[in-house]
MMTF fields as JSON, N, C-alpha, C and O atoms, coordinates in Angstrom:
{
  "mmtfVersion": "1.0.0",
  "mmtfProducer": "UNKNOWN",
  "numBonds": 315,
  "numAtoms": 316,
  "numGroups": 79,
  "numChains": 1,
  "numModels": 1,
  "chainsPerModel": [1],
  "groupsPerChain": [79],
  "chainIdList": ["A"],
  "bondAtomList": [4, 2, 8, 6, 12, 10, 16, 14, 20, 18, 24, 22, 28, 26, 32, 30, 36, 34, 40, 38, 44, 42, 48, 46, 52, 50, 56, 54, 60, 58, 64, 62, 68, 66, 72, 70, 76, 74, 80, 78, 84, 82, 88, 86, 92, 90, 96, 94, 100, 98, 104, 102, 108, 106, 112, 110, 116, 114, 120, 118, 124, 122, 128, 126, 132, 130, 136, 134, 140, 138, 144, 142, 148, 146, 152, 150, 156, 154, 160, 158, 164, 162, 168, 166, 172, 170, 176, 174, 180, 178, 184, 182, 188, 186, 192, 190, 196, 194, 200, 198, 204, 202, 208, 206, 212, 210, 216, 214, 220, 218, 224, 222, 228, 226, 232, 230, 236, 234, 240, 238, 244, 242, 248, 246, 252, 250, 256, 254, 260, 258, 264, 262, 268, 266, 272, 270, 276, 274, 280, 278, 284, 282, 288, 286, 292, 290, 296, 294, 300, 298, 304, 302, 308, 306, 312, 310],
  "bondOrderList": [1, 1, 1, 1, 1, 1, 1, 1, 1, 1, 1, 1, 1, 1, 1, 1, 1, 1, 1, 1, 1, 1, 1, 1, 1, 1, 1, 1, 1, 1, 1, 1, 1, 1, 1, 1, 1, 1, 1, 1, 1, 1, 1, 1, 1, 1, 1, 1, 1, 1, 1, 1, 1, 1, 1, 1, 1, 1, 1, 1, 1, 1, 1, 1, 1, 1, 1, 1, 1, 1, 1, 1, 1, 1, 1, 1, 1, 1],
  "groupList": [{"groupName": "UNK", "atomNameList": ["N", "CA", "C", "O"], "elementList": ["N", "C", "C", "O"], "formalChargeList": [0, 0, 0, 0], "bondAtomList": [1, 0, 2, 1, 3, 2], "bondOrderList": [1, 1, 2], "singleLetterCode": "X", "chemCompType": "L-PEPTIDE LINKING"}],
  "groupTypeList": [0, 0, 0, 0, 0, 0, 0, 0, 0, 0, 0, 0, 0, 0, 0, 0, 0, 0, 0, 0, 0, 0, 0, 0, 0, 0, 0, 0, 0, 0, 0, 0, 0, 0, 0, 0, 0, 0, 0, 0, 0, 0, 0, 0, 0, 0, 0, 0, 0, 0, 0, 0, 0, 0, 0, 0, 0, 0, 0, 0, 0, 0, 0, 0, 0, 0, 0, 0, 0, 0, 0, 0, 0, 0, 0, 0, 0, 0, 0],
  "groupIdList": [1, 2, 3, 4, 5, 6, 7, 8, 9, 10, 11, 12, 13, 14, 15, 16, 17, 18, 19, 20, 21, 22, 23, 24, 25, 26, 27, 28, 29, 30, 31, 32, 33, 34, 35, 36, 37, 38, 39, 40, 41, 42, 43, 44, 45, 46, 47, 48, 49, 50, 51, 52, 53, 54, 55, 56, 57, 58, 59, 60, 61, 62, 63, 64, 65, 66, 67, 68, 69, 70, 71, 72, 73, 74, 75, 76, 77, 78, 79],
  "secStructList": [7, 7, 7, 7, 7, 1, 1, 1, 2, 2, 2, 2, 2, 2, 2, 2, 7, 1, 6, 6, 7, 2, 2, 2, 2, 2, 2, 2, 2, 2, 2, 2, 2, 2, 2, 2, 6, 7, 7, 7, 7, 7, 7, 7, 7, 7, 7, 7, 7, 3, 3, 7, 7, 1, 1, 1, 1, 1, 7, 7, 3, 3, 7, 1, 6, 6, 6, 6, 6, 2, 2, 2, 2, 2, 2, 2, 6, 6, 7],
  "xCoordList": [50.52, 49.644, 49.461, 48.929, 49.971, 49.386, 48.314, 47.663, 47.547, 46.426, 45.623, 46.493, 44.553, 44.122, 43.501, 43.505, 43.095, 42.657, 40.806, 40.582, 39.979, 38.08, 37.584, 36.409, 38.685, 37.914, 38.52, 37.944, 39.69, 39.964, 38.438, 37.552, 38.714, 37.476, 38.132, 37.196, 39.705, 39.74, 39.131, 38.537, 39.483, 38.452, 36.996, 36.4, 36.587, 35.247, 34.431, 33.319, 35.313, 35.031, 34.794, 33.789, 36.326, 36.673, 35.597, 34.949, 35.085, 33.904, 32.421, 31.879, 32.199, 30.685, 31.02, 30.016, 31.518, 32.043, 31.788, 32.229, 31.482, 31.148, 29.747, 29.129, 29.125, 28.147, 27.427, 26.218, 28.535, 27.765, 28.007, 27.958, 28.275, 28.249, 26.685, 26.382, 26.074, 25.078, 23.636, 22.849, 23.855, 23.253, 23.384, 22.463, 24.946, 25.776, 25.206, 24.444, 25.273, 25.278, 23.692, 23.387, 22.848, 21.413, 21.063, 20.276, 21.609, 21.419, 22.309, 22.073, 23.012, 23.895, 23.025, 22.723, 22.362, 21.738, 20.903, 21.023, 20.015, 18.331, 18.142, 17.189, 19.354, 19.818, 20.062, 19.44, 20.9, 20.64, 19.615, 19.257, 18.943, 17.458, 16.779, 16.615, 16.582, 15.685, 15.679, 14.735, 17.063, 17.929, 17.262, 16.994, 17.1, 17.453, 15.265, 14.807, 14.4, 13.238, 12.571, 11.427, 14.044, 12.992, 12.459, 12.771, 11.992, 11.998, 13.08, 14.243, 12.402, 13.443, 13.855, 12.984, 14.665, 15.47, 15.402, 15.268, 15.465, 15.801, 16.309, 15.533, 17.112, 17.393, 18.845, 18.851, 19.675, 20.872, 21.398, 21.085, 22.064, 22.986, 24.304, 24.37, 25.2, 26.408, 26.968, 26.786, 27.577, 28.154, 29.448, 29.689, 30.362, 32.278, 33.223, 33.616, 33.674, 34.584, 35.961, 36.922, 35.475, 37.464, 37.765, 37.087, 38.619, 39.612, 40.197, 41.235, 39.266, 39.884, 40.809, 40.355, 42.563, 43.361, 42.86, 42.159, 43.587, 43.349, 44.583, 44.362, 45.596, 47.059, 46.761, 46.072, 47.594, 48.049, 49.061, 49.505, 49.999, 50.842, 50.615, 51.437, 49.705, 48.996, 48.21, 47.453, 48.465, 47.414, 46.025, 45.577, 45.417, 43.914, 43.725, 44.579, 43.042, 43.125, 41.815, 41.005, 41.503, 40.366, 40.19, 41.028, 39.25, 38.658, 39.217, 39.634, 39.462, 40.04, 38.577, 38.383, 37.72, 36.01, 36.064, 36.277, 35.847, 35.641, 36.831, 36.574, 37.875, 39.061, 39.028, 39.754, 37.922, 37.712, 36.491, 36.05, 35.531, 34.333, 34.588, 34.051, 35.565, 35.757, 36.884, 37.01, 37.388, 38.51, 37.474, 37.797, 36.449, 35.41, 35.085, 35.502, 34.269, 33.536, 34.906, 34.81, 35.598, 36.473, 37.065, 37.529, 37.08, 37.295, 36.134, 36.328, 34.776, 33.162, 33.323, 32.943, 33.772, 33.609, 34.824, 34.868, 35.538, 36.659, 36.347, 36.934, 35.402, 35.034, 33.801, 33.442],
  "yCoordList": [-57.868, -57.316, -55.818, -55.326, -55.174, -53.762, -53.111, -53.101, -52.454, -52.0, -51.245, -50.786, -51.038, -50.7, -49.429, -49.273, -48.665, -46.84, -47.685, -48.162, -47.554, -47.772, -46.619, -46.381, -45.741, -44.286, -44.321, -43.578, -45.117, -44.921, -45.686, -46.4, -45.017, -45.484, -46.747, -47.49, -47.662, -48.724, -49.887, -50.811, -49.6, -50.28, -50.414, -51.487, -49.439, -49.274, -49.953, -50.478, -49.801, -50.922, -51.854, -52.551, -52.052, -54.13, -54.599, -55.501, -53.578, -53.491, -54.082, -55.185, -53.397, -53.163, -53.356, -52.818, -53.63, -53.128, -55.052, -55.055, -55.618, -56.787, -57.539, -57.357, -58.142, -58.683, -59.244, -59.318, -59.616, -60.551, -59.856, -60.467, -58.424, -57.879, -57.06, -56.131, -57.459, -56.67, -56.215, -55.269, -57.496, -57.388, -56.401, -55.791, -56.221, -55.408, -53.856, -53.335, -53.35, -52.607, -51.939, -50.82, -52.989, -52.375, -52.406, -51.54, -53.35, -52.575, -51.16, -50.455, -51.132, -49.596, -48.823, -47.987, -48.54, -47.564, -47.407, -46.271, -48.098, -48.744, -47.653, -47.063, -47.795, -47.515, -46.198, -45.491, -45.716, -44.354, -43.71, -42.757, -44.014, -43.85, -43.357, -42.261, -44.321, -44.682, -43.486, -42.949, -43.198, -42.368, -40.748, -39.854, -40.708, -39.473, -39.24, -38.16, -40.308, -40.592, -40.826, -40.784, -41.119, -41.888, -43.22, -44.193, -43.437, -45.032, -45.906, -45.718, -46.87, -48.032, -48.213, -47.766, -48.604, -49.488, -50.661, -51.364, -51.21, -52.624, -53.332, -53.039, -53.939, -54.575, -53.535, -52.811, -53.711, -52.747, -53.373, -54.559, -52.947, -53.422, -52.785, -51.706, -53.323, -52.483, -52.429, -53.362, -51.336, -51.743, -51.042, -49.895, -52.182, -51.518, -51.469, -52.583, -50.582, -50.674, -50.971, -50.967, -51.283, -52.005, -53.294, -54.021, -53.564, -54.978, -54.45, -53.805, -54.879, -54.676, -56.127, -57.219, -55.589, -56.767, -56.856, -56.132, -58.551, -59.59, -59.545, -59.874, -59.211, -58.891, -57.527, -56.836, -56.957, -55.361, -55.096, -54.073, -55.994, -55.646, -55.251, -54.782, -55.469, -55.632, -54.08, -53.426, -53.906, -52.478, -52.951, -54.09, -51.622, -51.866, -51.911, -51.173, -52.412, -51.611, -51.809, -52.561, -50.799, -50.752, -51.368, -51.323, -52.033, -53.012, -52.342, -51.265, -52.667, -51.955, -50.966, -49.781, -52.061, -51.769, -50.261, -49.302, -50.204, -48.909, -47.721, -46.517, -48.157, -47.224, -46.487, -45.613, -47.206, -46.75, -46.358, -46.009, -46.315, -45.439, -43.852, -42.76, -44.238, -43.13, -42.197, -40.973, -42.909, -41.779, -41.371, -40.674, -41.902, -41.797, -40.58, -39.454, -40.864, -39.58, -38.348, -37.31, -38.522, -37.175, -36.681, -35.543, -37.809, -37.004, -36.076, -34.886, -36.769, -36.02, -34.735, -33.628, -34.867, -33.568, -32.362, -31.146, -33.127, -31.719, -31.445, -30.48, -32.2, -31.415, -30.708, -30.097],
  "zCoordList": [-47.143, -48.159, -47.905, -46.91, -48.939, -49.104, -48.698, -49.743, -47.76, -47.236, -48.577, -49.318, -48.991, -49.977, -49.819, -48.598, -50.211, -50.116, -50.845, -51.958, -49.779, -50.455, -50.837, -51.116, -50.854, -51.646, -53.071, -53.865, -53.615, -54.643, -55.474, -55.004, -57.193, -57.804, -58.184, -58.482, -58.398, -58.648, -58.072, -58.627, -56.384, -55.532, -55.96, -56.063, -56.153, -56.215, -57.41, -57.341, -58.589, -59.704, -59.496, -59.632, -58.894, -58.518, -58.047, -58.579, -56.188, -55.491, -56.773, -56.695, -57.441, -57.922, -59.542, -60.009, -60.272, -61.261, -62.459, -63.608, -62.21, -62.891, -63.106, -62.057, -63.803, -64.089, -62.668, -62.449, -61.773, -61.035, -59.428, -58.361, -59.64, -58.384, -58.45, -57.702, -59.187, -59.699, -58.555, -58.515, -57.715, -56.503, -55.562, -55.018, -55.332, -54.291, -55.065, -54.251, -55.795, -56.546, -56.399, -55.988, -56.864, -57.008, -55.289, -54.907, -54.265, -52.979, -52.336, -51.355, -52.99, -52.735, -53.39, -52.538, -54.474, -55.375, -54.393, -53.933, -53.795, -53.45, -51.839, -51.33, -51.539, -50.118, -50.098, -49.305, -50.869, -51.438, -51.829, -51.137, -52.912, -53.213, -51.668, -51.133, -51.401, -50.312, -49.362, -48.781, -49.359, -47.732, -48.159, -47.357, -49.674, -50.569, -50.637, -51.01, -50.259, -50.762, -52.323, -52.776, -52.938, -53.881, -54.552, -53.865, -55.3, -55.428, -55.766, -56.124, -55.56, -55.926, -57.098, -57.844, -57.66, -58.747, -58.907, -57.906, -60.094, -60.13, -61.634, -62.543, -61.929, -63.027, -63.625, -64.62, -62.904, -63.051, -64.163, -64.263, -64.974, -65.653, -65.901, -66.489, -65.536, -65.294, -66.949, -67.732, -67.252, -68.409, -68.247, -67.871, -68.689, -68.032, -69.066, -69.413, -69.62, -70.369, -70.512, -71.281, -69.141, -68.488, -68.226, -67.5, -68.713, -68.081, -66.746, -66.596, -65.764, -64.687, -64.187, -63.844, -64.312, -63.512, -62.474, -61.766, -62.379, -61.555, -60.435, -59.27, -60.778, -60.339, -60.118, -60.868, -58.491, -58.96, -59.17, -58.65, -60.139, -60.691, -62.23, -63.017, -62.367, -63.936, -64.358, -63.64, -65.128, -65.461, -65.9, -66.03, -66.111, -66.372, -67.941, -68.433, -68.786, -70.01, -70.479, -69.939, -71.984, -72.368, -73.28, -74.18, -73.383, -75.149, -75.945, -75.518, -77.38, -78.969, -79.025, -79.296, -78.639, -79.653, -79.161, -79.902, -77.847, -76.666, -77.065, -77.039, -77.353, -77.956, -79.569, -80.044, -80.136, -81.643, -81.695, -82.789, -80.368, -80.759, -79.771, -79.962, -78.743, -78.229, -79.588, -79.605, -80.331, -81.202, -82.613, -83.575, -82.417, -83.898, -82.945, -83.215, -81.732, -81.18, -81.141, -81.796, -80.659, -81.251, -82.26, -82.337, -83.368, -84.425, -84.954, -85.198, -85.134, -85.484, -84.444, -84.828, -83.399, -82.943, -83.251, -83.067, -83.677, -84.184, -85.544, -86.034, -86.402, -87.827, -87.829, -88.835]
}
């Protein structure tokens, strides 16, 4: 097995990046917070616009929905 790079942000998705890592996530924030003095967090909700593969042979890709509000937001901004 391929050794994996934990600084890439794919890792880091896979890492934190789903509904039910949501735990892992609001204790990484919390911990930070904390380190930084400020309050806590709670009730994260991740929201991802990616199909993150299951395979790494597989690419990543983005919803249609997420692909036609990002090309609406650039067209409104070029008129």
């Amino acid at each position: 097995m391929k050794e994996i790079n934990r600084l890439n942000d794919l890792f880091v998705r896979y890492l934190i990046g789903t509904e039910s890592d949501g735990d892992i996530l609001e204790n990484i924030v919390n911990a930070v917070l904390n380190d930084a003095g400020f309050e806590y967090v709670g009730n994260l909700k991740i929201i991802n616009p990616y199909n993150l593969a299951e395979n790494e042979n597989l690419k990543e890709s983005i919803p249609p929905k997420v692909m036609l509000k990002q090309k609406l937001k650039m067209l409104k901004s070029t008129c």
